[in-house]
C-alpha positions in Angstrom: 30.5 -15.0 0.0 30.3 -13.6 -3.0 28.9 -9.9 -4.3 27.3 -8.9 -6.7 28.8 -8.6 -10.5 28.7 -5.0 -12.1 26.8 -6.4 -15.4 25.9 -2.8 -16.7 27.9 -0.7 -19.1 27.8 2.3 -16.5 30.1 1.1 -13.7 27.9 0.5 -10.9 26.7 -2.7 -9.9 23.8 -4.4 -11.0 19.9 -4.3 -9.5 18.4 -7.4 -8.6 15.6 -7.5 -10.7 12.2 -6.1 -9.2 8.7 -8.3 -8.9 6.5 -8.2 -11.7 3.2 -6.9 -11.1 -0.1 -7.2 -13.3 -2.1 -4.4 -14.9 -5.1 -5.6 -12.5 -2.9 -5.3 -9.5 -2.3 -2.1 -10.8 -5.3 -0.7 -10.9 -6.3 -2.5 -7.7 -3.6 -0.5 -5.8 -4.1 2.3 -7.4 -7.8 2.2 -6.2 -7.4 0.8 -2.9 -4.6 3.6 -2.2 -7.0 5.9 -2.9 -9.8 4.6 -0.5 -8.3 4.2 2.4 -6.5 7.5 2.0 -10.0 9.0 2.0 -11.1 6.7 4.5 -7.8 8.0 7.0 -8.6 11.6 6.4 -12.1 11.0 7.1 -11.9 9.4 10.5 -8.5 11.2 11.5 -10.6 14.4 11.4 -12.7 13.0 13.7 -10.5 11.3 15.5 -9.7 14.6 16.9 -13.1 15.7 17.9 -13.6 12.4 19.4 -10.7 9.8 19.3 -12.9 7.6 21.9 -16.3 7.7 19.8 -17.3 4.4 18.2 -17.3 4.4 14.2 -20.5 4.2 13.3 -21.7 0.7 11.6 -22.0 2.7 7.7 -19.2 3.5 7.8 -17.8 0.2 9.5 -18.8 -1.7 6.3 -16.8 0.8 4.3 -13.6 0.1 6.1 -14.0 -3.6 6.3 -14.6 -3.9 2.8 -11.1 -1.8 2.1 -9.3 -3.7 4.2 -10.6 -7.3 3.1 -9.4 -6.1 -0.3 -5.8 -4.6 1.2 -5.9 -8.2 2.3 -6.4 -9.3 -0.9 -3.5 -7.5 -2.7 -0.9 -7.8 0.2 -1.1 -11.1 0.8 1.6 -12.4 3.4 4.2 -10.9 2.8 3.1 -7.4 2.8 -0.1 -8.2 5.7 0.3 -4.9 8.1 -0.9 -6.3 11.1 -0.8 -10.4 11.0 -3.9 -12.2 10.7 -5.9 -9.1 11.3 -9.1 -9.3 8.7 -11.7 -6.9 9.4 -12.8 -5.0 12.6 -15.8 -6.7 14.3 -18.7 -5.1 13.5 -20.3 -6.3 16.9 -17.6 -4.7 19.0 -17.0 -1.6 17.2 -14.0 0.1 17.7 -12.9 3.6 18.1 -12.3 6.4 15.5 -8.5 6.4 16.9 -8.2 2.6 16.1 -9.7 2.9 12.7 -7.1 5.6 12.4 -4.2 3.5 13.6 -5.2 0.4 11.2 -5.8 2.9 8.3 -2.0 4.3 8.3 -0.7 0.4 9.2 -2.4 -0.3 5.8 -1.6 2.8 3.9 2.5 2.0 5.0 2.1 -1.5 3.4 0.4 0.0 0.4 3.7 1.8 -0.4 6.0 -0.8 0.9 4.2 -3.3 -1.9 3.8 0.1 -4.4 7.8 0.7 -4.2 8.9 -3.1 -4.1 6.5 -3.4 -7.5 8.1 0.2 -9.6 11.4 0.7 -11.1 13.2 3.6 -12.5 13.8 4.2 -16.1 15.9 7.1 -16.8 14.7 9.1 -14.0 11.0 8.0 -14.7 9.4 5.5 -12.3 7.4 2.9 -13.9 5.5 -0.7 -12.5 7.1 -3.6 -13.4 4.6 -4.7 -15.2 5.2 -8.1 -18.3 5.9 -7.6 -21.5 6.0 -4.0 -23.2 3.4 -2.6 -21.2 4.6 0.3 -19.5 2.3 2.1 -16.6 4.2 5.4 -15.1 4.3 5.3 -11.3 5.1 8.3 -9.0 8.7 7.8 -6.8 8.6 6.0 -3.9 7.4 7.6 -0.7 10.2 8.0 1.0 12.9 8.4 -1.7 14.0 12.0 -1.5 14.5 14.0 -4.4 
């Protein structure tokens, strides 16, 4: 078995290089992140009024449509929940399962957010191709 050689000048061993991500994907995440963060907030709060209460049908399409484009992004790799694609719109569910699925999605967000950044003296950026340079914030659950 063999470990991995210190190639840098500082002393400490060497980072496997990070996956490249495109400007599109970029903004895609960016935008989706945004969504279903809004999205969460919204149903949470009535999630507790009402966790049992059906989510109406408006705002129904509004979810699916986030999460077919989570879909979209993740891919397999990064899929929160399977081969989960949307909720059924016939058997809606319940503001504490929109909830639920919401904070599955916005955890995979991250996961593919901070698998797709690197640090540059003490700056995150996406690892994006070529010289293009996007600044990204830490990753979620890196402390300071």
């Amino acid at each position: 078995m063999s470990s991995p050689r210190n190639t840098s000048n500082s002393g400490g061993t060497a980072r496997p290089k990070r996956a490249a991500i495109t400007p599109a994907q970029v903004d895609q995440l960016e935008k989706l992140v945004g969504q279903l963060a809004g999205i969460h907030t919204e149903i949470s709060a009535l999630a507790k009024k009402s966790p049992n209460n059906a989510v109406n049908k408006f705002k129904l399409g509004f979810v699916n449509a986030t999460i077919r484009a989570c879909n979209d992004l993740l891919k397999d790799g990064y899929l929160p929940v399977g081969d989960f694609q949307e909720f059924n719109m016939d058997d809606v569910p319940s503001n504490s399962d929109v909830t639920l699925v919401a904070s599955l999605y916005l955890e995979a967000l991250e996961k593919y957010r901070s698998d797709h950044i690197t640090p540059k003296l003490g700056v995150w950026y996406y690892n994006l191709p070529g010289d293009v340079e996007v600044r990204a914030s830490r990753p979620a659950k890196l402390k300071e």
